[in-house]
C-alpha positions as CSV (number, residue, x, y, z in Angstrom):
1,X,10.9,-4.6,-5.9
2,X,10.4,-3.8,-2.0
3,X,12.0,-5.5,0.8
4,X,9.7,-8.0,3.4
5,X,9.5,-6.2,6.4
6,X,7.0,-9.0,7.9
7,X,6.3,-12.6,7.3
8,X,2.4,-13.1,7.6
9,X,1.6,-15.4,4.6
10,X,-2.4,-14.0,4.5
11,X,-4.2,-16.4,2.0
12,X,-6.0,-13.7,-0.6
13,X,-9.6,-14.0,-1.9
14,X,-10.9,-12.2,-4.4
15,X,-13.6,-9.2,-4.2
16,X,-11.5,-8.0,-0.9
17,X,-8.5,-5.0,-0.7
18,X,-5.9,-5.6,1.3
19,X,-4.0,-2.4,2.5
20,X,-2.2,-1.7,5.4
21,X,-3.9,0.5,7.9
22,X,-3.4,3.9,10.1
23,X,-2.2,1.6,13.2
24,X,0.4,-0.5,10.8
25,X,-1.9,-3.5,11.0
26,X,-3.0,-5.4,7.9
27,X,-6.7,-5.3,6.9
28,X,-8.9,-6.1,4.3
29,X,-12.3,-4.3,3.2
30,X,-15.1,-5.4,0.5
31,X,-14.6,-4.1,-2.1
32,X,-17.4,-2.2,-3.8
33,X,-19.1,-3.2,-6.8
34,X,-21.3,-0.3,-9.6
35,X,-24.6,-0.1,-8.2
36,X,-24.1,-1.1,-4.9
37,X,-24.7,1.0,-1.7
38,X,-23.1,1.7,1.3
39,X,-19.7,1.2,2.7
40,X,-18.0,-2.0,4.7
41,X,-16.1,-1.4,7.3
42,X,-12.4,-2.9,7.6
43,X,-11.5,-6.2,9.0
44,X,-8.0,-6.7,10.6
45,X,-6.0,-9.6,9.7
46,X,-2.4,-9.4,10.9
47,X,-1.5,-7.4,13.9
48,X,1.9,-6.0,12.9
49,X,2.4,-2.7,14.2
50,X,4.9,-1.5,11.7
51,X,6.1,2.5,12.2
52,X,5.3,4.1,9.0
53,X,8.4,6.3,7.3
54,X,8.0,9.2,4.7
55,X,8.8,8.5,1.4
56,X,7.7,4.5,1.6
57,X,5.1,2.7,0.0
58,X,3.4,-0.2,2.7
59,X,1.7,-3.1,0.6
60,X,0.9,-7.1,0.8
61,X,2.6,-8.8,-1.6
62,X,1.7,-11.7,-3.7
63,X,3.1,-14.2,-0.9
64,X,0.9,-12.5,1.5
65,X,3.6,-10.7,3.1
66,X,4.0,-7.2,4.7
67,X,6.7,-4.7,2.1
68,X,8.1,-1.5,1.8
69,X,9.5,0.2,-1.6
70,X,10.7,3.9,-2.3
71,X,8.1,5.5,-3.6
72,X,9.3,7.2,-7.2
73,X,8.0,10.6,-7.2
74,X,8.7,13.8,-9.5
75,X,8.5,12.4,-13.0
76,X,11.2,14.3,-15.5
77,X,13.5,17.0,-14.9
78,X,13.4,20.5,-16.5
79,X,16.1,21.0,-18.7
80,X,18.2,23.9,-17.2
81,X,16.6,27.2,-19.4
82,X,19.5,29.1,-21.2
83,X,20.7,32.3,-20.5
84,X,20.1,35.3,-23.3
85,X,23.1,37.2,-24.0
């Protein structure tokens, strides 16, 4: 789907996110559960340091690496409406 822009191989456990963050560093919160209270603050994993570009989705993939796809935005197109004569 995207293409590996950074080899990290980060082992996943479960009950965690993993995003890439504002600085392009990976990180990982708790994540939150119904009926608990209060929020978790990130943990950084990976220092990567990767330049964000518009348009481009960041993610961790399954083997624990850093990727980037085109994000597919806009749905269908209008049909053209037809002129009345």
């Amino acid at each position: 789907m995207g293409k590996v822009l950074v080899k990290c191989g980060i082992k996943r456990e479960s009950g965690y996110l993993y995003f890439i963050n504002k600085q392009g560093h990976v990180a990982r919160v708790k994540m939150k559960r119904a009926g608990s209270k209060g929020s978790f603050k990130q943990e950084v994993l990976e220092k990567c340091g990767i330049k964000r570009e518009p348009g481009m989705l960041y993610y961790v993939d399954k083997q624990g690496n850093v990727a980037a796809a085109v994000m597919s935005r806009g749905g269908k197109k209008k049909k053209a409406a037809k002129k009345k004569r």
